[in-house]
C-alpha positions as CSV (number, residue, x, y, z in Angstrom):
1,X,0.0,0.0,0.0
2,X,1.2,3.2,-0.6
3,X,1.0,6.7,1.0
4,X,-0.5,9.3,-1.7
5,X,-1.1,12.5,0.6
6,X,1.8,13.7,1.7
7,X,3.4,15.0,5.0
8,X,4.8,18.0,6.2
9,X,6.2,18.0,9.5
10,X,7.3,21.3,11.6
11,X,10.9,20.7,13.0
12,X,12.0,21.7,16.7
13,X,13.6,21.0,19.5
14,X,12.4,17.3,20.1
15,X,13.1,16.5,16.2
16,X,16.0,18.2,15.3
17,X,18.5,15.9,16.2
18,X,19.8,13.5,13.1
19,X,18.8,10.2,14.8
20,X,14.8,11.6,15.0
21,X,15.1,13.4,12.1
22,X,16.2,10.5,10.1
23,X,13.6,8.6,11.8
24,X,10.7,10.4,10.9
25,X,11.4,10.7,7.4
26,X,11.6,6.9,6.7
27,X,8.2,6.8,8.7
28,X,6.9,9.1,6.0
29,X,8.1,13.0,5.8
30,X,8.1,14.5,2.9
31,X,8.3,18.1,3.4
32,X,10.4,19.8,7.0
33,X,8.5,22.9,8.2
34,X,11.2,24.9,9.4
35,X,9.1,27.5,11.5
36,X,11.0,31.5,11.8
37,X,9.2,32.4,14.7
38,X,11.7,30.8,16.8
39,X,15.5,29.6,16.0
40,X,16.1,31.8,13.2
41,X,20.0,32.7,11.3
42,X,22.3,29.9,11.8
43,X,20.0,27.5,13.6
44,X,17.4,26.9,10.6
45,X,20.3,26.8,8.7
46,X,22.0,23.7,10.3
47,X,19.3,22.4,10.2
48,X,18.2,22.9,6.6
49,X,21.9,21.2,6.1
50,X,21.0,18.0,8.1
51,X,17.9,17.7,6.0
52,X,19.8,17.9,2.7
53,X,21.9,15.3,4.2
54,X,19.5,12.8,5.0
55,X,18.2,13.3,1.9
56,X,21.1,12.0,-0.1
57,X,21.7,9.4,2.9
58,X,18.2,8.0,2.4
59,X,18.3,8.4,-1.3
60,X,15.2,10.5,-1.6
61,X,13.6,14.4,-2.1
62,X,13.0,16.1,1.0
63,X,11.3,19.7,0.3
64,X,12.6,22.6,2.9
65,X,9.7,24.5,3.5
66,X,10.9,28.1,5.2
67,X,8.1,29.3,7.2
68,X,7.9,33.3,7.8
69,X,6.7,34.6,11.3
70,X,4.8,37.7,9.4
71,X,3.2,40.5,11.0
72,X,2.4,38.7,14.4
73,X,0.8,41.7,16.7
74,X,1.1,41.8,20.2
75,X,0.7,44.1,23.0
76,X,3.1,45.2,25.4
77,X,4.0,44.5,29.3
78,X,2.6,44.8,32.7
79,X,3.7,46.0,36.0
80,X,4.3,44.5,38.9
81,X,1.9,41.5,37.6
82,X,2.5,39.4,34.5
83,X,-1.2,39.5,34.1
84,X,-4.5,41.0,35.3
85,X,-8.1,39.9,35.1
86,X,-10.3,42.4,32.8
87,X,-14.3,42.1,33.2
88,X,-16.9,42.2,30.9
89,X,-18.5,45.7,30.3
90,X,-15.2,47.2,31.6
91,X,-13.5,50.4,29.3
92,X,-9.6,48.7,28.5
93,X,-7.3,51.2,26.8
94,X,-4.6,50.5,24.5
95,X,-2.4,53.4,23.5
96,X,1.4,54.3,22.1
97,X,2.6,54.9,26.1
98,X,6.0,51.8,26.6
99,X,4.9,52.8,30.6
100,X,4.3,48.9,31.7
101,X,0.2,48.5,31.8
102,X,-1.7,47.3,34.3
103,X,-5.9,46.0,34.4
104,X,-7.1,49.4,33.0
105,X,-4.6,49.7,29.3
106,X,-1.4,48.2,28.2
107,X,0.6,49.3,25.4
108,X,-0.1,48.8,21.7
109,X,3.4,48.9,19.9
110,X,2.3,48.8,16.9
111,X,1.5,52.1,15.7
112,X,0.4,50.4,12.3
113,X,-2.8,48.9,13.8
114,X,-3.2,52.2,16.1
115,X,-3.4,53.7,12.7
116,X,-6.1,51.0,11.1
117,X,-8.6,50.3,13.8
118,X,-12.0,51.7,13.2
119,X,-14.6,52.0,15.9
120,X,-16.3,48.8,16.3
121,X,-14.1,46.7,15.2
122,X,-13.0,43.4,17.2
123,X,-9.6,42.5,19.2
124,X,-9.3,38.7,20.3
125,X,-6.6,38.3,22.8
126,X,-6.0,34.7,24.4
127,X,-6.8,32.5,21.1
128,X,-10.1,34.5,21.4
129,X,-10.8,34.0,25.3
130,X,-10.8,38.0,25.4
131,X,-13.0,40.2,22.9
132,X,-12.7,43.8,23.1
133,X,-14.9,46.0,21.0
134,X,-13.0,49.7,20.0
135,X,-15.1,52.7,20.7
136,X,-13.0,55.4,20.4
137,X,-10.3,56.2,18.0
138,X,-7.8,58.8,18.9
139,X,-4.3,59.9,17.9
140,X,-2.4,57.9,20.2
141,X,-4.8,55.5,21.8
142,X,-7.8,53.1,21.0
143,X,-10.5,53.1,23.9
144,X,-12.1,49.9,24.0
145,X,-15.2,47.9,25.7
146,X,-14.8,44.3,26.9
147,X,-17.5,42.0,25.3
148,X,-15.6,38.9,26.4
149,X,-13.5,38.7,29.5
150,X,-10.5,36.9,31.2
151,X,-6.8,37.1,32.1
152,X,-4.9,38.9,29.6
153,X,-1.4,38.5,29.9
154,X,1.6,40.5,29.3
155,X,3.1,40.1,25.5
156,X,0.4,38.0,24.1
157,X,-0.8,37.8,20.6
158,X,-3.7,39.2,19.1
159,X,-6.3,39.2,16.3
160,X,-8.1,41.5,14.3
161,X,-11.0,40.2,12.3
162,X,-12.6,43.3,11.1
163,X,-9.2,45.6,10.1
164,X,-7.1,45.2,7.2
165,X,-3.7,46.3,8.8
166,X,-2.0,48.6,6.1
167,X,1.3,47.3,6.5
168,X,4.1,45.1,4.7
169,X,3.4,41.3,4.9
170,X,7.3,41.2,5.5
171,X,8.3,42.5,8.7
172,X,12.4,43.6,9.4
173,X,13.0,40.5,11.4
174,X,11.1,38.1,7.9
175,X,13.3,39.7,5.9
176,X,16.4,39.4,7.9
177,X,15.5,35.7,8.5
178,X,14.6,35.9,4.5
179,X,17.9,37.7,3.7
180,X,19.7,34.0,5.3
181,X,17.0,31.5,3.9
182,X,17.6,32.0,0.7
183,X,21.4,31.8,1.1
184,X,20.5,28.3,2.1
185,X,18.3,27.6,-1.6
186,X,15.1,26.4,0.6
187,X,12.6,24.7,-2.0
188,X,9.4,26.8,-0.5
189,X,8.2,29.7,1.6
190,X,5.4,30.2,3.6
191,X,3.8,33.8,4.0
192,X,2.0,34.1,7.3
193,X,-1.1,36.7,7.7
194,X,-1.1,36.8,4.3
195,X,-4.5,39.5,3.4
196,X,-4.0,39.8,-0.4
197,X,-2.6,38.7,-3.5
198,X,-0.4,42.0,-3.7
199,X,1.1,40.6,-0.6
200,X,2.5,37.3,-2.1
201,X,3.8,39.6,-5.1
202,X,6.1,41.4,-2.8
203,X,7.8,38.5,-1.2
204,X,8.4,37.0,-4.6
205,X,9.8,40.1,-5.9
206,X,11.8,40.3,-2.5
207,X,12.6,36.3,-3.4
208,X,13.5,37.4,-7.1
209,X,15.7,40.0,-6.1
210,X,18.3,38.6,-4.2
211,X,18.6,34.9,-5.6
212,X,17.6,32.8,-9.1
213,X,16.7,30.1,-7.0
214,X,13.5,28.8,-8.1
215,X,12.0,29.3,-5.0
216,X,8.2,28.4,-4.5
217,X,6.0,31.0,-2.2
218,X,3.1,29.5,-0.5
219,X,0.5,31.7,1.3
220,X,-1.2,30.7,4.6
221,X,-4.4,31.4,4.9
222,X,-5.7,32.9,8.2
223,X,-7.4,36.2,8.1
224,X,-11.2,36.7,7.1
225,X,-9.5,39.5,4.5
226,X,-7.3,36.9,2.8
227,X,-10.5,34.2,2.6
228,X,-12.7,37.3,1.0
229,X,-9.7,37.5,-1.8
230,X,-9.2,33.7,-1.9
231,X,-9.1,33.1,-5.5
232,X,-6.8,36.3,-6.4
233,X,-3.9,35.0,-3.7
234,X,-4.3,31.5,-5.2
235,X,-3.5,32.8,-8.3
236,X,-0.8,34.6,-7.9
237,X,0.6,32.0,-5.2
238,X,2.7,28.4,-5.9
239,X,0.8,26.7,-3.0
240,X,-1.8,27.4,0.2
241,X,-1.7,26.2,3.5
242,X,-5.0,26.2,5.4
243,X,-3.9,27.6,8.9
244,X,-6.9,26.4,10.9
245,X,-5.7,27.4,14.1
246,X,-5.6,31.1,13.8
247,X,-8.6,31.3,11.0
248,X,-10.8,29.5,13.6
249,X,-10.1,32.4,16.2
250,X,-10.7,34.8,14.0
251,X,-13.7,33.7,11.9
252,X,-16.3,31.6,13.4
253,X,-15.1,27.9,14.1
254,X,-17.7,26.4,12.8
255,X,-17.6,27.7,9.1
256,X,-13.6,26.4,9.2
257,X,-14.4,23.2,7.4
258,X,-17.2,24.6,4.6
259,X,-13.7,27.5,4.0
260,X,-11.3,24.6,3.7
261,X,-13.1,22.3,1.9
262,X,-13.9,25.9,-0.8
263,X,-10.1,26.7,-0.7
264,X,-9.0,22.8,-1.9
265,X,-11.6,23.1,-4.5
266,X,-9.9,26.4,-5.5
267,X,-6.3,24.9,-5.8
268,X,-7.4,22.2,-7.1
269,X,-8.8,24.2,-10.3
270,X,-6.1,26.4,-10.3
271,X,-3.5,23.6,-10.4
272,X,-1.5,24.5,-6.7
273,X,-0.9,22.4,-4.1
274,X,-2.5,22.8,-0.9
275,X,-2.0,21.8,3.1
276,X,-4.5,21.3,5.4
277,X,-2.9,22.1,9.2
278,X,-3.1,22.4,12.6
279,X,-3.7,20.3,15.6
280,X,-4.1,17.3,13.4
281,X,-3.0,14.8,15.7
282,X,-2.5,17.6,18.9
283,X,-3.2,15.3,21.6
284,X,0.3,13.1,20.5
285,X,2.4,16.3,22.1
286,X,1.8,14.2,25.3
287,X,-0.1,10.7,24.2
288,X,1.3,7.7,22.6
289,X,-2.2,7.2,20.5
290,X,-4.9,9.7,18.8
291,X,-8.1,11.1,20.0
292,X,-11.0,9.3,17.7
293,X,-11.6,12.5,16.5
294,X,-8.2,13.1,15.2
295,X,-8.3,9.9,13.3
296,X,-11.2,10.9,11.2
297,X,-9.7,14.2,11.1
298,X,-6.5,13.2,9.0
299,X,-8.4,10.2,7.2
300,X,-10.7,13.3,6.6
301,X,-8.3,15.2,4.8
302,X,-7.3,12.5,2.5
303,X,-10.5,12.1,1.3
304,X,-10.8,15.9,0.4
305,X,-7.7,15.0,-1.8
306,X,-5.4,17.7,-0.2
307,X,-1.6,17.4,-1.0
308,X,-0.2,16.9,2.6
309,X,-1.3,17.3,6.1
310,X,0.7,18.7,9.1
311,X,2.4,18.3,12.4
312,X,3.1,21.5,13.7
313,X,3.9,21.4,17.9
314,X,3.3,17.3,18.1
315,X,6.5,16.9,16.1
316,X,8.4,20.1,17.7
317,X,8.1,19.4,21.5
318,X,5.7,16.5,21.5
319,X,7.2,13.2,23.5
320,X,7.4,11.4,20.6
321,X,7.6,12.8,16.8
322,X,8.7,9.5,15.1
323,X,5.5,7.6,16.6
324,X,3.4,11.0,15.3
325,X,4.6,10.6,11.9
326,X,3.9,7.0,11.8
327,X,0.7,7.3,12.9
328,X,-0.2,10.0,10.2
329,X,1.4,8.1,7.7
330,X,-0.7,4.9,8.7
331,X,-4.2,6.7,8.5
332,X,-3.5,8.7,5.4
333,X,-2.3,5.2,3.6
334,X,-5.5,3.3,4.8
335,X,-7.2,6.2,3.1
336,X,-5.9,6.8,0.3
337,X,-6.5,3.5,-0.9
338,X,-9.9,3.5,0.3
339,X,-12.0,4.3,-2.7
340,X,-15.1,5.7,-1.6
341,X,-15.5,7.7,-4.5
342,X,-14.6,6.7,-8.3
343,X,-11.1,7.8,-9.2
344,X,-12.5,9.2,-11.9
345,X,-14.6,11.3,-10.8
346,X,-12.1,13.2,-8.9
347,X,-10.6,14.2,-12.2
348,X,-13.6,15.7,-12.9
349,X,-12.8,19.5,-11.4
350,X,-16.1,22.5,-11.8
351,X,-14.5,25.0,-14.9
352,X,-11.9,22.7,-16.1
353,X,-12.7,22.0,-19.9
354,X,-13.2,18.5,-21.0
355,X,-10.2,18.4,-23.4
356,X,-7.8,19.7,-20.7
357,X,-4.5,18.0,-21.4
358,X,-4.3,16.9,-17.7
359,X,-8.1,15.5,-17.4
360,X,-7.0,13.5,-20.8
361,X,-3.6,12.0,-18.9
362,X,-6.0,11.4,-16.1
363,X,-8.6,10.1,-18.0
364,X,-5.8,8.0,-20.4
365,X,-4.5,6.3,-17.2
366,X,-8.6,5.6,-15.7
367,X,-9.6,3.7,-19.1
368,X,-6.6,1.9,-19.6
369,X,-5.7,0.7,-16.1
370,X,-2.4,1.8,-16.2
371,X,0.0,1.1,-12.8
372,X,1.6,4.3,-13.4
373,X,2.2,7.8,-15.1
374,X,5.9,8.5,-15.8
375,X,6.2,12.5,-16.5
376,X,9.7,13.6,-17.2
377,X,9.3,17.0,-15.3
378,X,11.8,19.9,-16.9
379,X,9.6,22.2,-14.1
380,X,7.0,21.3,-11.6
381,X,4.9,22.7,-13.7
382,X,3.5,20.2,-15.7
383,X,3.3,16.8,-12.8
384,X,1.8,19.0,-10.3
385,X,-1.2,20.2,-12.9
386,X,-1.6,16.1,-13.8
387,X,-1.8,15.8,-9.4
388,X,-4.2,18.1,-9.1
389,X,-6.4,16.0,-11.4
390,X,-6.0,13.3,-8.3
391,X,-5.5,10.5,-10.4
392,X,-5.3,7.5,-8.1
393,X,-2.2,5.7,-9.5
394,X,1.4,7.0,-8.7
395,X,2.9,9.9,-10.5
396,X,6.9,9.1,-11.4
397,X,8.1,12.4,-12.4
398,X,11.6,11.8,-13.5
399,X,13.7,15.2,-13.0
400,X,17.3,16.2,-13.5
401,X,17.8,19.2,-11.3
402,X,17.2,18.5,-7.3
403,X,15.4,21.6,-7.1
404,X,12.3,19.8,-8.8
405,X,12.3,16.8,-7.5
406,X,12.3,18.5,-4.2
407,X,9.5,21.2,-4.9
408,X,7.1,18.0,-6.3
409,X,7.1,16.7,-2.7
410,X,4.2,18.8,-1.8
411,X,2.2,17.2,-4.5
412,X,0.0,14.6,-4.1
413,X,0.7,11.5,-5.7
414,X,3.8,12.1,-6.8
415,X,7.0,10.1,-6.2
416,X,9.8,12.4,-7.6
417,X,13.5,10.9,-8.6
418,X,16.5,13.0,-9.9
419,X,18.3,11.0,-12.3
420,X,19.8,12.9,-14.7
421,X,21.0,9.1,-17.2
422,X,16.8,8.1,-16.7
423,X,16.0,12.1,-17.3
424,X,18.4,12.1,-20.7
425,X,17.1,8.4,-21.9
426,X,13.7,9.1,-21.8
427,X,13.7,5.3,-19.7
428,X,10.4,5.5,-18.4
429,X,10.6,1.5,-17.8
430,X,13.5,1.9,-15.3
431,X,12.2,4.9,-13.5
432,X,8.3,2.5,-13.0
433,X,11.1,-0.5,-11.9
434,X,12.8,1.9,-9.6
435,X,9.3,2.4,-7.3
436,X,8.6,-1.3,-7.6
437,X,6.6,-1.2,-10.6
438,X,7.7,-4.2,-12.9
439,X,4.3,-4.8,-15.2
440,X,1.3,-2.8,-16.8
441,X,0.6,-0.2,-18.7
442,X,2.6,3.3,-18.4
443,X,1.1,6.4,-19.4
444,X,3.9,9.2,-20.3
445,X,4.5,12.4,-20.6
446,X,7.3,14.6,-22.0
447,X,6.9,17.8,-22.7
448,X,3.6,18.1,-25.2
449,X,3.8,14.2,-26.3
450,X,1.6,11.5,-24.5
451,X,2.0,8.2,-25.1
452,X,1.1,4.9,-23.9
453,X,3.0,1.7,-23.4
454,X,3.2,-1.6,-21.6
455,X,6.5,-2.7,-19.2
456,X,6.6,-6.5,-18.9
């Protein structure tokens, strides 16, 4: 049986360390999550070395994903308390004043959002525990009414749902921490608080400027602004993640799955690859097995035909990150062979015309029963378009830059090799033997010819 959706799997200070590392990528990585809002410089650079060197230990593409921190806002410190209890009904003030705060206003440091905030518009502090509603704009401070109460702690995050922040999607320490990525030639990078597609265009452009890399850019989707302008960032992005955990604080939770299961749809018409994340399989950071719930959560997710799901804090500081990734890998190969719905039909996507070169390959490999499509992949261009058709036989794509190979991890159904003698031959036959393919009927593609032929 083999795994089709794919796994991306946040590094940290539990997996870091070559013996996990090494671990959890036989048990299934396929992409590394190297996550900037913590080590930064030379720390996500040593480790972006160990994972190239596994690689070419294990003899396989590992994609380095580069995850930005982005325009994370947060307010400032308190006095002689770390935190204070604030009621409901109270007034709370937040202002431009560094004096430490205290249960009546705190520091806002960010004079950006001073500037943006409208009256009545939300703030969610504490993952959303704590609602304040603005009723006053001034100058140099936002008066505010408390519609939700609790503890609200000094240097903690918050939300806005209602305010486009007008402000760079790339703050000074993203592009410092960019500045040394892409000395390191990661394969893809992740835009946090993305809110529109003009922001994906100026981290490629920052991307472009300093390195001809091909670097992918991948936007995560989070804020109510960026889900309003879905299909403009998709189209101007090379992937999406679907960031439940901060979307579900700032939109309401339950319309999270209806938005995800829109946004695959989306990348799945536009060709792009897409993650579906957080707290997959959350209850691992301390348990040896999955909730119930978690189960059908992943198992889920393959159905929906994403590209990968995502370990985020159960593979960074979790007991156990090899038994995570194992157990991921075991429920998304029990579904992906499960065929509840007709292969395909999955090929059939809303706006895509029926003599779309990739429906036909699709379609080709349906009717004849083939065991595999063999693409030999000059870009990612091409295989990843044939993946998003979700045809449920393997895709060899057959590359001869490492760059490729690498970037095609995120795609479903692909099994990249670099082989630069299989690449130059054209040997279709050798690259099906090579993933233990040794009879049936090959659909290939190079380029604009498809053919069909049988390996005995």
């Amino acid at each position: 049986m083999q795994k089709f959706t794919k796994i991306t799997s946040s590094i940290g200070p539990n997996s870091e360390s070559k013996e996990v590392l090494l671990k959890m990528i036989k048990k299934g990585v396929d992409v590394c999550r190297l996550n900037f809002s913590h080590d930064t410089g030379e720390a996500q650079g040593a480790k972006i070395d160990l994972i190239r060197e596994i690689s070419k230990e294990v003899g396989r593409p590992i994609a380095v994903l580069v995850d930005l921190q982005g325009p994370k806002h947060r307010i400032g410190n308190f006095e002689t308390e770390d935190h204070y209890p604030i009621k409901f009904g109270q007034k709370f003030v937040l202002d431009n004043d560094s004096t430490p705060g205290n249960s009546q206003r705190v520091q806002l440091p960010d004079t950006d959002v001073l500037n943006s905030l409208k009256v009545g518009e939300r703030i969610l502090l504490n993952d959303g525990k704590i609602e304040l509603k603005v009723e006053k704009v001034s100058e140099n401070h936002i008066e505010t009414i408390v519609i939700r109460g609790d503890e609200i702690w000094s240097r903690r995050g918050f939300n806005l749902p209602d305010t486009e922040v007008e402000t760079s999607v790339l703050t000074q320490k993203d592009r410092e921490d960019l500045e040394y990525a892409l000395t390191k030639n990661p394969d893809w990078v992740a835009i946090s608080f993305v809110q529109k597609p003009e922001d994906v265009e100026e981290v490629r452009d920052f991307i472009s400027a300093r390195t001809s890399h091909p670097v992918k850019v991948l936007a995560k989707i989070e804020r109510p602004n960026a889900i309003e302008k879905i299909t403009d960032i998709i189209s101007v992005s090379d992937g999406v993640m679907i960031a439940r955990g901060d979307m579900a604080v700032e939109i309401p939770f339950e319309q999270v799955p209806a938005i995800s299961r829109r946004i695959i749809r989306e990348c799945r018409k536009m060709n792009k690859p897409v993650i579906m994340a957080t707290q997959m399989l959350g209850s691992m950071v301390h348990s040896e097995f999955p909730l119930r719930a978690e189960i059908s959560d992943v198992a889920s997710a393959a159905y929906l035909r994403v590209d990968s799901t995502m370990t985020s804090e159960e593979t960074t500081i979790g007991n156990n990150p090899e038994k995570v990734v194992e157990t991921m890998a075991k429920i998304l190969t029990f579904a992906d062979q499960d065929a509840i719905d007709n292969p395909y039909d999955w090929s059939r996507v809303e706006n895509i015309p029926e003599n779309d070169w990739s429906r036909s390959v699709a379609s080709m490999a349906y009717l004849n029963k083939a065991s595999a499509i063999v693409v030999f992949a000059r870009d990612a261009v091409a295989t990843t378009q044939i993946s998003c058709r979700r045809p449920d036989i393997p895709i060899i794509a057959v590359c001869n830059e490492d760059v490729i190979a690498n970037q095609l991890c995120l795609s479903r159904g692909v099994f990249p090799i670099c082989d630069s003698k299989l690449f130059g031959q054209r040997d279709a036959f050798n690259a099906a033997r090579s993933f233990n393919i040794s009879r049936g009927k090959l659909v290939i593609v190079d380029e604009e010819k498809i053919s069909l032929r049988v390996l005995d």
